[in-house]
mmCIF file of the N, C-alpha and C atoms, coordinates in Angstrom:
data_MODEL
# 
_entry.id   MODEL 
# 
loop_
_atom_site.group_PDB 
_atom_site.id 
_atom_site.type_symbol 
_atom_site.label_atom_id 
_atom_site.label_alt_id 
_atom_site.label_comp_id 
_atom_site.label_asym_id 
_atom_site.label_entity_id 
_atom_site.label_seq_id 
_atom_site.pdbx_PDB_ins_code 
_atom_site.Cartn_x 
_atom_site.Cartn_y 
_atom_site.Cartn_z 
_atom_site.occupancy 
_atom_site.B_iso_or_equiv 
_atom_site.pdbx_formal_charge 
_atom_site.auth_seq_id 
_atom_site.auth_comp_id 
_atom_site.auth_asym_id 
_atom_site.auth_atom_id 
_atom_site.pdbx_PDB_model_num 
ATOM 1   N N  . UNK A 1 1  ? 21.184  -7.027  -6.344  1.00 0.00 ? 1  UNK A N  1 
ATOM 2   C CA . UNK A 1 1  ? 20.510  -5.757  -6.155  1.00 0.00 ? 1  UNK A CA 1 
ATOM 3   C C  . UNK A 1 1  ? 21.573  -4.708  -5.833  1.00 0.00 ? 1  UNK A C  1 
ATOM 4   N N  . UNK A 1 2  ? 21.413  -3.867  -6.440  1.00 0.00 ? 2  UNK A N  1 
ATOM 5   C CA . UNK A 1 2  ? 22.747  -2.233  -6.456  1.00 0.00 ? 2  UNK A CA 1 
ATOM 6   C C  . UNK A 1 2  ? 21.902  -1.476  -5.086  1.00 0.00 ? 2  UNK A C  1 
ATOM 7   N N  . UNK A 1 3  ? 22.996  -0.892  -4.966  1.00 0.00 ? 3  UNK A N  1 
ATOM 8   C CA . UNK A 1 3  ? 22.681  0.329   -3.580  1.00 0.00 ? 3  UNK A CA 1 
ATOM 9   C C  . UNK A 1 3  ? 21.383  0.784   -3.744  1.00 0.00 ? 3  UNK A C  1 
ATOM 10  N N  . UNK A 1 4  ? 21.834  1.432   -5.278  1.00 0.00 ? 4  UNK A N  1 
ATOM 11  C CA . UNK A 1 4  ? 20.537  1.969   -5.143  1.00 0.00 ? 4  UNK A CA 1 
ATOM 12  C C  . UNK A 1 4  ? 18.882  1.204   -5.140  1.00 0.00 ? 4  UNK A C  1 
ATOM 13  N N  . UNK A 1 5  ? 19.634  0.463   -5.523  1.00 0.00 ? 5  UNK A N  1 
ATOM 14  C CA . UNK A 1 5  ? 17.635  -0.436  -5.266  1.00 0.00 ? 5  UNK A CA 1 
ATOM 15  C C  . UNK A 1 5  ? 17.694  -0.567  -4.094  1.00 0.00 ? 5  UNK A C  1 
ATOM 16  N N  . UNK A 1 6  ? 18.613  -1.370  -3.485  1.00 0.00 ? 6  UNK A N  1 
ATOM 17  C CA . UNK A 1 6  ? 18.396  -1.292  -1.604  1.00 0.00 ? 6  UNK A CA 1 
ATOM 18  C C  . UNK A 1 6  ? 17.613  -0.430  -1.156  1.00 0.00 ? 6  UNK A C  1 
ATOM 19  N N  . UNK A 1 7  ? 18.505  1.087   -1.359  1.00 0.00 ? 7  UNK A N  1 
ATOM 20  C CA . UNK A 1 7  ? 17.259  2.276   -0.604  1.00 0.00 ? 7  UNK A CA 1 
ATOM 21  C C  . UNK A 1 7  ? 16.579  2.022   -1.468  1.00 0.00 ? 7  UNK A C  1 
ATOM 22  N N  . UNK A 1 8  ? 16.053  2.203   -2.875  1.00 0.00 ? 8  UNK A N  1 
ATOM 23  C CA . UNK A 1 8  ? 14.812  2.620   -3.022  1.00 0.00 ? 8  UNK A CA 1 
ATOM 24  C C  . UNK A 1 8  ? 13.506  1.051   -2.162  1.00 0.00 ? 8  UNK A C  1 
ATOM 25  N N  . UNK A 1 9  ? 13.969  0.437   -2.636  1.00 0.00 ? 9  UNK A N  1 
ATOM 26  C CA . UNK A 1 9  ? 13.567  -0.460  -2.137  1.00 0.00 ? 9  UNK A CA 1 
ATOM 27  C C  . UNK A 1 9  ? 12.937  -0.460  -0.386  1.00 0.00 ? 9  UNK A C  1 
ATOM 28  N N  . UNK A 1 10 ? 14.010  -0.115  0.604   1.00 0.00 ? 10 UNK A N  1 
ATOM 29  C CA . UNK A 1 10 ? 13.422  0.432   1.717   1.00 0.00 ? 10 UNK A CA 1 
ATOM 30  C C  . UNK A 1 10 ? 13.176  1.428   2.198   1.00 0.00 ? 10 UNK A C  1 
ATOM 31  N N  . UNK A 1 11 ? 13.214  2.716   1.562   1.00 0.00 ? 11 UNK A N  1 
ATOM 32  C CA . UNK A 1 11 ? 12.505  3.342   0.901   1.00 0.00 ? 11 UNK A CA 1 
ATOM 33  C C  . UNK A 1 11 ? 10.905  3.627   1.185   1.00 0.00 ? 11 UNK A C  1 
ATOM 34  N N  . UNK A 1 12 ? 10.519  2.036   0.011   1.00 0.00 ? 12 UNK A N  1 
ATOM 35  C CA . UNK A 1 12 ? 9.076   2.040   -0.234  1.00 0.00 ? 12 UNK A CA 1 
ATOM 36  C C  . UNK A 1 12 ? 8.707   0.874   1.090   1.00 0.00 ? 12 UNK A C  1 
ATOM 37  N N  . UNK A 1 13 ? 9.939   0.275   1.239   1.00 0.00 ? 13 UNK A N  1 
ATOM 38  C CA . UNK A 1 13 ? 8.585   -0.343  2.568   1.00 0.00 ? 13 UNK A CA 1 
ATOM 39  C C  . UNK A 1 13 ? 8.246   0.396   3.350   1.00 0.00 ? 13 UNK A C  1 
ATOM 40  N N  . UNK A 1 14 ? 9.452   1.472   3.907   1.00 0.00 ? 14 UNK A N  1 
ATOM 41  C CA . UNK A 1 14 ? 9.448   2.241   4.746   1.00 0.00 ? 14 UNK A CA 1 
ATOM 42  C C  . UNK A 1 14 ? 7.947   2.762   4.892   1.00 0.00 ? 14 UNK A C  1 
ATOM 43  N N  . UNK A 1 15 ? 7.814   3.473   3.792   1.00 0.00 ? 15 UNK A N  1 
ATOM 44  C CA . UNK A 1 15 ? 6.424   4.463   2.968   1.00 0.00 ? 15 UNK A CA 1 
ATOM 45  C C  . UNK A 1 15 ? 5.111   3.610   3.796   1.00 0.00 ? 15 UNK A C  1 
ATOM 46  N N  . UNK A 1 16 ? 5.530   2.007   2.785   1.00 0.00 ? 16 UNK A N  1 
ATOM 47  C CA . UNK A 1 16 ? 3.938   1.341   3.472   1.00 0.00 ? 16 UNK A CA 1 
ATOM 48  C C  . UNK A 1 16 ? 3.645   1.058   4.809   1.00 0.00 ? 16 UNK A C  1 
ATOM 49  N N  . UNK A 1 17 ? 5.009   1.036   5.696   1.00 0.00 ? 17 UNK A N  1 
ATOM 50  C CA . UNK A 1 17 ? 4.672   0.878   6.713   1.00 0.00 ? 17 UNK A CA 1 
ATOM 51  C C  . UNK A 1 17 ? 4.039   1.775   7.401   1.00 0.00 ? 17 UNK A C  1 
ATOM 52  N N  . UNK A 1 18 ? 4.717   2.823   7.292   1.00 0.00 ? 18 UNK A N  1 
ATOM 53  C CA . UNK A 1 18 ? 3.841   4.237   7.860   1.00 0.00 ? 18 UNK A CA 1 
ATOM 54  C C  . UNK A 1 18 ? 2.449   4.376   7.451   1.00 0.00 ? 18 UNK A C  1 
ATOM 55  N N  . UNK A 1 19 ? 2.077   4.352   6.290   1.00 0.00 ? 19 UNK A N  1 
ATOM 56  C CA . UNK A 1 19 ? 0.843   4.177   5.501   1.00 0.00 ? 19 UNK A CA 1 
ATOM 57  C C  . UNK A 1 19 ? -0.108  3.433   5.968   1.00 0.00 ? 19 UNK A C  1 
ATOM 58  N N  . UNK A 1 20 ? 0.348   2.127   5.968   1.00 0.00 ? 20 UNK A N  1 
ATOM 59  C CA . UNK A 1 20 ? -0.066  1.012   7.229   1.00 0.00 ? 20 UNK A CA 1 
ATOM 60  C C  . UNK A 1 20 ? -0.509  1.302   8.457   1.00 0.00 ? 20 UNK A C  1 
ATOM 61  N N  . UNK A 1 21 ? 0.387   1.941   9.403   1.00 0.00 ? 21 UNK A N  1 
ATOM 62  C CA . UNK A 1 21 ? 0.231   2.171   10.829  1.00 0.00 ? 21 UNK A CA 1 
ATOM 63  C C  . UNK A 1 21 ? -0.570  3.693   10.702  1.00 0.00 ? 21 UNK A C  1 
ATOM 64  N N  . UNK A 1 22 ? -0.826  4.437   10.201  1.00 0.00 ? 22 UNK A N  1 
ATOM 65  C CA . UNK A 1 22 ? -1.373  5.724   9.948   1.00 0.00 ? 22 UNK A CA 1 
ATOM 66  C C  . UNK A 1 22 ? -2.911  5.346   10.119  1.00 0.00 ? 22 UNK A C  1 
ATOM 67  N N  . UNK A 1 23 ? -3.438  4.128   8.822   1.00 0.00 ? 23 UNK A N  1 
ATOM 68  C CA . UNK A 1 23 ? -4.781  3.660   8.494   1.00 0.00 ? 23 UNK A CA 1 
ATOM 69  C C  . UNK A 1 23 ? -5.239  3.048   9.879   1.00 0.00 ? 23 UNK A C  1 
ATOM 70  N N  . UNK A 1 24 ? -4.277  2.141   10.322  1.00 0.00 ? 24 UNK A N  1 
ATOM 71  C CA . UNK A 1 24 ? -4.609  1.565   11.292  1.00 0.00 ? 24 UNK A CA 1 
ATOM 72  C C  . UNK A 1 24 ? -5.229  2.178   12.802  1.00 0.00 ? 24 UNK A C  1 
ATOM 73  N N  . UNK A 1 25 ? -4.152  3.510   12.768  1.00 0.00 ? 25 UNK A N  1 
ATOM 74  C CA . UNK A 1 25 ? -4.692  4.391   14.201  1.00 0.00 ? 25 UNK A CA 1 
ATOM 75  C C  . UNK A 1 25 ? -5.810  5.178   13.807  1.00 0.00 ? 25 UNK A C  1 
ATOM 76  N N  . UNK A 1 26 ? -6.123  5.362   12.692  1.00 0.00 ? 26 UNK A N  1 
ATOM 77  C CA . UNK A 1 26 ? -7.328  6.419   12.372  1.00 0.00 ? 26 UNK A CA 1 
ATOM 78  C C  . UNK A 1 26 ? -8.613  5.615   12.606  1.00 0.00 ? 26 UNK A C  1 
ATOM 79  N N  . UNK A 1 27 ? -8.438  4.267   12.100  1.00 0.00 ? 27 UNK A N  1 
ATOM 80  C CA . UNK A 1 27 ? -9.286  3.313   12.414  1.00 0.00 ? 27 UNK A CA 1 
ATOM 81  C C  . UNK A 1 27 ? -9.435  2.727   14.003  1.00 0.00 ? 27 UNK A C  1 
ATOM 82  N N  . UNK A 1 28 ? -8.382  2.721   14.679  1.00 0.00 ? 28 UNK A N  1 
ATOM 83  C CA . UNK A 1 28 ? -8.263  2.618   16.405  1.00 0.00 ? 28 UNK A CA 1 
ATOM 84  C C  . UNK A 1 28 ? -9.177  3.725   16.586  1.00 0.00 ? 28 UNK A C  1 
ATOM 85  N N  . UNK A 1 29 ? -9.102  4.801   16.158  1.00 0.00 ? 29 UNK A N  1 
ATOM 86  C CA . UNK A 1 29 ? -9.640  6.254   16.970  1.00 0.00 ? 29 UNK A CA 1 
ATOM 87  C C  . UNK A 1 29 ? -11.064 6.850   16.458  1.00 0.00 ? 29 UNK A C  1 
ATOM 88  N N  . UNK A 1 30 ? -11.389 5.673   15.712  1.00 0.00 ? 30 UNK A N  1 
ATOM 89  C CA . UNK A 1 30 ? -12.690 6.565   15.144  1.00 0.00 ? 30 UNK A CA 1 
ATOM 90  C C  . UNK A 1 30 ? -12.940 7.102   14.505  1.00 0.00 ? 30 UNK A C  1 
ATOM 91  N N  . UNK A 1 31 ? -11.764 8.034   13.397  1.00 0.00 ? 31 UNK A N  1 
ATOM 92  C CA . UNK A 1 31 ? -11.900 8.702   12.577  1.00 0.00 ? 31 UNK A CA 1 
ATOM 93  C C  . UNK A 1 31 ? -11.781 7.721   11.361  1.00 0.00 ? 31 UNK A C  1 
ATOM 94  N N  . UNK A 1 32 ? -11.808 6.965   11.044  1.00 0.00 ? 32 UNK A N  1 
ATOM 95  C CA . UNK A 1 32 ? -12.292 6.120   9.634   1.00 0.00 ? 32 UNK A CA 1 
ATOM 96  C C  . UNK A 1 32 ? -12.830 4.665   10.369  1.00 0.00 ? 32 UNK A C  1 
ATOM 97  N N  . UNK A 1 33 ? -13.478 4.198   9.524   1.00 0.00 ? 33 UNK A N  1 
ATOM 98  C CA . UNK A 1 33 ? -14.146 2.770   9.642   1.00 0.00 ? 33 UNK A CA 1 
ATOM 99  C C  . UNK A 1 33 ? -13.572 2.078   9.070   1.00 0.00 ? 33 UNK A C  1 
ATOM 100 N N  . UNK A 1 34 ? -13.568 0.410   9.272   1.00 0.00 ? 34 UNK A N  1 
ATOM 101 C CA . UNK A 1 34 ? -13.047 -0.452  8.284   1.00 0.00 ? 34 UNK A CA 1 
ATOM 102 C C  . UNK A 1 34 ? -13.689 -0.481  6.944   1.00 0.00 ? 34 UNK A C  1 
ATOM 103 N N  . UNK A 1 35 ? -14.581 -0.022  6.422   1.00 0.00 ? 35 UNK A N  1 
ATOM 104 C CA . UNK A 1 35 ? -15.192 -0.223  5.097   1.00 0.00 ? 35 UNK A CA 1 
ATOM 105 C C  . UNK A 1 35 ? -14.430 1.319   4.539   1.00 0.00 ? 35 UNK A C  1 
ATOM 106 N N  . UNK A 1 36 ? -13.949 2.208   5.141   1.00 0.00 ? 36 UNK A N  1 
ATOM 107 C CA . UNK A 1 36 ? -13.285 3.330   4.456   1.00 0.00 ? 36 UNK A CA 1 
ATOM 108 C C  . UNK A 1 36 ? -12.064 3.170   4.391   1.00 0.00 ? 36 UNK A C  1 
ATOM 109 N N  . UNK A 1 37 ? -10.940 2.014   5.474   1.00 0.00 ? 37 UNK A N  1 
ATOM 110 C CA . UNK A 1 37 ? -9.736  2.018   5.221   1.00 0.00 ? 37 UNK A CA 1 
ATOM 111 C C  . UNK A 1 37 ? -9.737  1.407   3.863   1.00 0.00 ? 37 UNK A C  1 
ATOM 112 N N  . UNK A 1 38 ? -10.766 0.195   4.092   1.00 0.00 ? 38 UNK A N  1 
ATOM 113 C CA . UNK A 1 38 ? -10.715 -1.011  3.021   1.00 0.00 ? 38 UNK A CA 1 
ATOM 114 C C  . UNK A 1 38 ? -10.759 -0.369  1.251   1.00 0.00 ? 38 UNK A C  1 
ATOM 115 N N  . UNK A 1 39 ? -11.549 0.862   1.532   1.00 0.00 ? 39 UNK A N  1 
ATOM 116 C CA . UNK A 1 39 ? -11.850 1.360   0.211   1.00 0.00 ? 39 UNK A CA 1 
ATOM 117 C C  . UNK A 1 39 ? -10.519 2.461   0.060   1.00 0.00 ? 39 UNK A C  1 
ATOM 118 N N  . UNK A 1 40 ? -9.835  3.125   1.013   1.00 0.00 ? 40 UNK A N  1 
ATOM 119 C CA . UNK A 1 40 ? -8.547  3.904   0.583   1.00 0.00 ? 40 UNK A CA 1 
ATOM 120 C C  . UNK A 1 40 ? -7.775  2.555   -0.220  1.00 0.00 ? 40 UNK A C  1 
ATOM 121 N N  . UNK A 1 41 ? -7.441  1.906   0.452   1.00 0.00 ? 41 UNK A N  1 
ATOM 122 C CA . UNK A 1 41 ? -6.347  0.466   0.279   1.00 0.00 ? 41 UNK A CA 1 
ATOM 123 C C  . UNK A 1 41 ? -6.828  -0.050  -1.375  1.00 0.00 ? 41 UNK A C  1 
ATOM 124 N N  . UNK A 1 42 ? -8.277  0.093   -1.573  1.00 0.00 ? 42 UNK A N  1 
ATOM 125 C CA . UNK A 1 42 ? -8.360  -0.072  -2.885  1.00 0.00 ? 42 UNK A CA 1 
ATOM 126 C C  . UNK A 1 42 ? -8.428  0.467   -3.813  1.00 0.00 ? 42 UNK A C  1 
ATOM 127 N N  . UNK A 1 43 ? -9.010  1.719   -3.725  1.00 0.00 ? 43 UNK A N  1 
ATOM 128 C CA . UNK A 1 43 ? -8.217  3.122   -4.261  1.00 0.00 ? 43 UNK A CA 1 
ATOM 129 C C  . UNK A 1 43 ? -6.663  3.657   -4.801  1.00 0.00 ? 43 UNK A C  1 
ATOM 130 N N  . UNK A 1 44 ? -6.323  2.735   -4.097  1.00 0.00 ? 44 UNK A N  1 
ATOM 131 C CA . UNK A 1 44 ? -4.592  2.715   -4.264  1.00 0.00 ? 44 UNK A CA 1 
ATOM 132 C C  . UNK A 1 44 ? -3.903  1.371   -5.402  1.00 0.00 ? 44 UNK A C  1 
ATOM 133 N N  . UNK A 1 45 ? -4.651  0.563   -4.806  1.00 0.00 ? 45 UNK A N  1 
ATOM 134 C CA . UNK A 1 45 ? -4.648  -0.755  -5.487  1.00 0.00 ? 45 UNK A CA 1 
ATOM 135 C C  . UNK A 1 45 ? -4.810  -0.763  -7.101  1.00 0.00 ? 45 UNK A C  1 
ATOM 136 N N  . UNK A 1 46 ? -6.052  -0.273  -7.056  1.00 0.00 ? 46 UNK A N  1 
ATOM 137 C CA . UNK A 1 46 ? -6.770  0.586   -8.728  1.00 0.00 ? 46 UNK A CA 1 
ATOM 138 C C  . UNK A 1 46 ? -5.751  1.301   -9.626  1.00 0.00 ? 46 UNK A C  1 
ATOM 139 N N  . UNK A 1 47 ? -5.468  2.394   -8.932  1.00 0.00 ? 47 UNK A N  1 
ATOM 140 C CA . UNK A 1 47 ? -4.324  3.274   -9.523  1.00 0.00 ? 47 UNK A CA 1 
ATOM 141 C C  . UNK A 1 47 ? -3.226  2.897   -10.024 1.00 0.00 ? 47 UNK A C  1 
ATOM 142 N N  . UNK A 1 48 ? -2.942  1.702   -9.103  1.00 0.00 ? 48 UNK A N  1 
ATOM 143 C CA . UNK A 1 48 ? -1.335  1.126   -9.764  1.00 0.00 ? 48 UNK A CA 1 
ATOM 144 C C  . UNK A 1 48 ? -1.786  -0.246  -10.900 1.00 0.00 ? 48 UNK A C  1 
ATOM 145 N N  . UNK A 1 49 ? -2.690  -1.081  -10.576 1.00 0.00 ? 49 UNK A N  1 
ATOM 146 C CA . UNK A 1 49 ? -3.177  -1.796  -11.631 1.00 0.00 ? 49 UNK A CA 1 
ATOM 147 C C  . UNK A 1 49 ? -3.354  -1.305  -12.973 1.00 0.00 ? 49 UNK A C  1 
ATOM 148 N N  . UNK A 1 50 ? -4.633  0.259   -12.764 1.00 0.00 ? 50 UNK A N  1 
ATOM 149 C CA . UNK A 1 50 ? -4.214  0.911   -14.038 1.00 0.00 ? 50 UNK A CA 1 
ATOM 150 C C  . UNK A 1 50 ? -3.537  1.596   -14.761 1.00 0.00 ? 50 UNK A C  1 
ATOM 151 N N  . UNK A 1 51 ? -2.145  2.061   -13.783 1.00 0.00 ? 51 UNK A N  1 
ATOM 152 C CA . UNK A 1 51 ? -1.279  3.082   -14.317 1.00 0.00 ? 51 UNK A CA 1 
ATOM 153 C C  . UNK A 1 51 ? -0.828  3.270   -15.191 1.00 0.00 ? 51 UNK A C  1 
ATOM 154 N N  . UNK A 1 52 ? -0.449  4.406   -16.138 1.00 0.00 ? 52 UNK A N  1 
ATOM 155 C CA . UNK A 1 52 ? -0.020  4.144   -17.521 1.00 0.00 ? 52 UNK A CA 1 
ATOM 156 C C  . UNK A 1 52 ? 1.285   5.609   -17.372 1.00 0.00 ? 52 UNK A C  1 
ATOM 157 N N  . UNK A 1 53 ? 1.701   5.693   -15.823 1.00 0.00 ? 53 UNK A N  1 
ATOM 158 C CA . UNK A 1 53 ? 2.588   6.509   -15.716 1.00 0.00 ? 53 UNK A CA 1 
ATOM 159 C C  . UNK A 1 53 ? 4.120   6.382   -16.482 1.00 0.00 ? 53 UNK A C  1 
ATOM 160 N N  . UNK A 1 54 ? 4.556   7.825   -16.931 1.00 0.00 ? 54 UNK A N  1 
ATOM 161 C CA . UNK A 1 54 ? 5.902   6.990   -17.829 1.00 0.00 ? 54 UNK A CA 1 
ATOM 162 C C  . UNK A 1 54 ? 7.290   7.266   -16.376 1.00 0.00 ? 54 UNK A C  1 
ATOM 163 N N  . UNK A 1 55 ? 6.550   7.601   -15.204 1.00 0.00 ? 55 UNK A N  1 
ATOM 164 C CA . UNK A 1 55 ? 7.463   7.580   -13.969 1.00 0.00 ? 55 UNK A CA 1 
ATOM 165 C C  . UNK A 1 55 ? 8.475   6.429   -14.175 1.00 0.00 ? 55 UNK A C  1 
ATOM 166 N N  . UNK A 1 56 ? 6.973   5.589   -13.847 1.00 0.00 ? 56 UNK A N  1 
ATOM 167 C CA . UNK A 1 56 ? 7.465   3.899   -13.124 1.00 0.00 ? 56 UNK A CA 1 
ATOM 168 C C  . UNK A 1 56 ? 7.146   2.762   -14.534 1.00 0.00 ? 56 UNK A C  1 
ATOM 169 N N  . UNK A 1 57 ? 7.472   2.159   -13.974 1.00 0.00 ? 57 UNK A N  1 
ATOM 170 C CA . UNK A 1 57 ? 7.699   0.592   -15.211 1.00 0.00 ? 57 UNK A CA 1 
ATOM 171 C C  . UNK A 1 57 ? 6.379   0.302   -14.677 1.00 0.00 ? 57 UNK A C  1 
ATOM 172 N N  . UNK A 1 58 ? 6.032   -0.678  -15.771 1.00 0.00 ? 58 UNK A N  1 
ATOM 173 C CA . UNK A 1 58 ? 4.857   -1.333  -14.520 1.00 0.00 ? 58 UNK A CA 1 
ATOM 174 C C  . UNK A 1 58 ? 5.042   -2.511  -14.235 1.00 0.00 ? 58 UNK A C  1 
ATOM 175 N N  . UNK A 1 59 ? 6.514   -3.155  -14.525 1.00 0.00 ? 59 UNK A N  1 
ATOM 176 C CA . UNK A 1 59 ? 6.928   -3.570  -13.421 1.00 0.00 ? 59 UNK A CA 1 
ATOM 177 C C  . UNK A 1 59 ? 6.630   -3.467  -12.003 1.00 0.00 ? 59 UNK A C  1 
ATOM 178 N N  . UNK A 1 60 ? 6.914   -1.883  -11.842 1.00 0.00 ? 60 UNK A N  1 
ATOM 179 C CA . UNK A 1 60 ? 7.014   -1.122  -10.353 1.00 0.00 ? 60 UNK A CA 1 
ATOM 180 C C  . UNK A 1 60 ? 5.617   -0.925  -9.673  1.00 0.00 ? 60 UNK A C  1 
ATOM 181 N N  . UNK A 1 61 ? 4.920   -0.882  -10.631 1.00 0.00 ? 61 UNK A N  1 
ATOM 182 C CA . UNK A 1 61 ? 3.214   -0.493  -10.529 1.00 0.00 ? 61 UNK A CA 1 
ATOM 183 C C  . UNK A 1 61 ? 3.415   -1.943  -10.127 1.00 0.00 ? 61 UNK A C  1 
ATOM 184 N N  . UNK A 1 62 ? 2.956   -2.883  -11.178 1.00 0.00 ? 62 UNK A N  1 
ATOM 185 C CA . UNK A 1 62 ? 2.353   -4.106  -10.789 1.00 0.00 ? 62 UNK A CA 1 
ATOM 186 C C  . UNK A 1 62 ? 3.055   -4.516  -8.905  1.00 0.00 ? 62 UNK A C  1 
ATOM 187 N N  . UNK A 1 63 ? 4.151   -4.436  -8.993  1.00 0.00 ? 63 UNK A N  1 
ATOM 188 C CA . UNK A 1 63 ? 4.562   -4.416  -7.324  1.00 0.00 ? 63 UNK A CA 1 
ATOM 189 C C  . UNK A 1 63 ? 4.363   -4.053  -6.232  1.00 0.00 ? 63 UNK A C  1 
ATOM 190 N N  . UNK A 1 64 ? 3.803   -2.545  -6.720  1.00 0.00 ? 64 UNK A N  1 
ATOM 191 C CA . UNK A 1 64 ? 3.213   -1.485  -5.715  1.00 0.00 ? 64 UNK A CA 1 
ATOM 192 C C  . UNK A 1 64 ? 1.565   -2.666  -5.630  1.00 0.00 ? 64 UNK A C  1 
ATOM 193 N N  . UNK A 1 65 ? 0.954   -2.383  -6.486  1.00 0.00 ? 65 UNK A N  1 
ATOM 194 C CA . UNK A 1 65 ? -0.491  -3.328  -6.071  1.00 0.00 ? 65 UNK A CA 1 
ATOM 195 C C  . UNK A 1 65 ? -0.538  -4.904  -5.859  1.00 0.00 ? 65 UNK A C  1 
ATOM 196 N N  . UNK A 1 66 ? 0.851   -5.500  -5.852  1.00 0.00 ? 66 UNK A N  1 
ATOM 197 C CA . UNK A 1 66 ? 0.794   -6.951  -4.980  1.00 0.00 ? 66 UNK A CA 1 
ATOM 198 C C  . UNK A 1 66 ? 1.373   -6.825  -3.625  1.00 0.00 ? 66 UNK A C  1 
ATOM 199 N N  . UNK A 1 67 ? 1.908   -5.658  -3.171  1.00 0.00 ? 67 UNK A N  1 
ATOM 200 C CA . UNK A 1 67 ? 2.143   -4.737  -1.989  1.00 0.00 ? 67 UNK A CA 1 
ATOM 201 C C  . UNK A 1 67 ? 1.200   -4.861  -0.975  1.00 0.00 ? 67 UNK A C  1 
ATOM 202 N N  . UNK A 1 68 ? -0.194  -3.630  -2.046  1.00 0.00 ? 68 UNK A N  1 
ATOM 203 C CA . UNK A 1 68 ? -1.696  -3.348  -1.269  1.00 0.00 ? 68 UNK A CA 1 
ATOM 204 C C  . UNK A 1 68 ? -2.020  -4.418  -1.126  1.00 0.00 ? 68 UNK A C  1 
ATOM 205 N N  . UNK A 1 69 ? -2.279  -5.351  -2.277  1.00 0.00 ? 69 UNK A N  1 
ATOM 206 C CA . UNK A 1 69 ? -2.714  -6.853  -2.059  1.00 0.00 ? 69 UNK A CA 1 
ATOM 207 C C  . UNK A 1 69 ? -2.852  -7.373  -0.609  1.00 0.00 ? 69 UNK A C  1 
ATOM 208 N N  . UNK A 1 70 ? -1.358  -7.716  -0.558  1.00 0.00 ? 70 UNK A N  1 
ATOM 209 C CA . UNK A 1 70 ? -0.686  -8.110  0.636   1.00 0.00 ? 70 UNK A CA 1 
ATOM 210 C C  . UNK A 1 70 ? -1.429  -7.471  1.729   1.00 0.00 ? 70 UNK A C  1 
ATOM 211 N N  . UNK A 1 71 ? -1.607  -5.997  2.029   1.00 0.00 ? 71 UNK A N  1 
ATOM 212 C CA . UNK A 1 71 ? -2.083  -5.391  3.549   1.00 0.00 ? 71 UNK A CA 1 
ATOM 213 C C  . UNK A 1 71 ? -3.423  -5.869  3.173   1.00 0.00 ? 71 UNK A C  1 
ATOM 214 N N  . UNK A 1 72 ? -4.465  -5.751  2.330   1.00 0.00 ? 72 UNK A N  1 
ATOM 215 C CA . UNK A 1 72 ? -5.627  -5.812  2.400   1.00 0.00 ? 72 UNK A CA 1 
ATOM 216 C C  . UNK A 1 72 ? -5.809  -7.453  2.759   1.00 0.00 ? 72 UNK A C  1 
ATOM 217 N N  . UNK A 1 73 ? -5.184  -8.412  2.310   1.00 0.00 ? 73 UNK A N  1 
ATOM 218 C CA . UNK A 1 73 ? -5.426  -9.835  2.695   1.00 0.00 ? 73 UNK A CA 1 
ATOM 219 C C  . UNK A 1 73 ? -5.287  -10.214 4.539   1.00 0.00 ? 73 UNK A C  1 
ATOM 220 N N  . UNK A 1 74 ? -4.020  -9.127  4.769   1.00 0.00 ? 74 UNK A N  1 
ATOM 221 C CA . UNK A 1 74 ? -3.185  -9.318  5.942   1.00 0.00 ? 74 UNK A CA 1 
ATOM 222 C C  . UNK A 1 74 ? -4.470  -8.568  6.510   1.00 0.00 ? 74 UNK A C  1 
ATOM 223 N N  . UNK A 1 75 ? -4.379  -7.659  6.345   1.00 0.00 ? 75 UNK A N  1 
ATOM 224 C CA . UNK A 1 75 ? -5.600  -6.645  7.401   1.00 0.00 ? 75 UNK A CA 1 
ATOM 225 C C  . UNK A 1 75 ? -6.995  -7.727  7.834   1.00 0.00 ? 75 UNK A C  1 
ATOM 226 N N  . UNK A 1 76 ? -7.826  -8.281  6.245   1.00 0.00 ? 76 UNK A N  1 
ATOM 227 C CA . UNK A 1 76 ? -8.808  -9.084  6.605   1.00 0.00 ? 76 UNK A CA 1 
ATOM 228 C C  . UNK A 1 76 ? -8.515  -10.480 7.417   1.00 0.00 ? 76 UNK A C  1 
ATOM 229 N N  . UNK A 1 77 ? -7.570  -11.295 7.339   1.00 0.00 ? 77 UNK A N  1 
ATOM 230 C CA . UNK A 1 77 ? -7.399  -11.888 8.232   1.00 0.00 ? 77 UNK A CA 1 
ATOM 231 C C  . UNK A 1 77 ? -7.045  -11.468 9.691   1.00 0.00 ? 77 UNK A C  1 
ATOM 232 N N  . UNK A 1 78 ? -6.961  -10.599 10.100  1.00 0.00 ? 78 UNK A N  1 
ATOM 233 C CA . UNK A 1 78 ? -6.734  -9.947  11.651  1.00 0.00 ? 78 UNK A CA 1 
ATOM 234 C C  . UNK A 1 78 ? -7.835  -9.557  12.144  1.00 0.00 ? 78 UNK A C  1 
ATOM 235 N N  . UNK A 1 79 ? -9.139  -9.576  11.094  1.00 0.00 ? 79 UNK A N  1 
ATOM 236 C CA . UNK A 1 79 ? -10.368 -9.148  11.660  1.00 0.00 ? 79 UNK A CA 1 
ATOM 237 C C  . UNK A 1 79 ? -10.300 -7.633  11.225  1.00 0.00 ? 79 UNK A C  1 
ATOM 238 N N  . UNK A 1 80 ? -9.688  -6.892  10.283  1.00 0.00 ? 80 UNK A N  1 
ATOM 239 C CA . UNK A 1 80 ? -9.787  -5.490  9.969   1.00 0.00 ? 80 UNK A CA 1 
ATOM 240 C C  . UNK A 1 80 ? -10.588 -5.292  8.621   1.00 0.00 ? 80 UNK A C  1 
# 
């Protein structure tokens, strides 16, 4: 892996983590429910499954939504 994938690479975890912890406190505080995080998270999921952007490869897509995958599996097992 070259430099540059490194950052980009952390980068994008960086991104989900925040993304992550963002959903999570809105949901601590009342301002979203778990059936609305669950539906942002798949909303997101959707987009990169269907993307036909000439940005990213979909390589990069398909990665980005085994990403969401990942939080939405992780989230429902924690009870979220």
């Amino acid at each position: 892996m070259s430099r540059d994938d490194s950052v980009s690479a952390g980068t994008a975890l960086a991104a989900l983590a925040i993304c992550e912890s963002l959903l999570i406190s809105l949901v601590e505080k009342g301002l979203l429910d778990e059936v609305e995080r669950e539906e942002i998270l798949e909303a997101a999921l959707e987009m990169h499954v269907r993307a036909e952007s000439q940005r990213f490869s979909r390589r990069e897509h398909e990665a980005a939504a085994e990403m969401i995958r990942r939080v939405l599996v992780r989230s429902d097992a924690l009870g979220g």
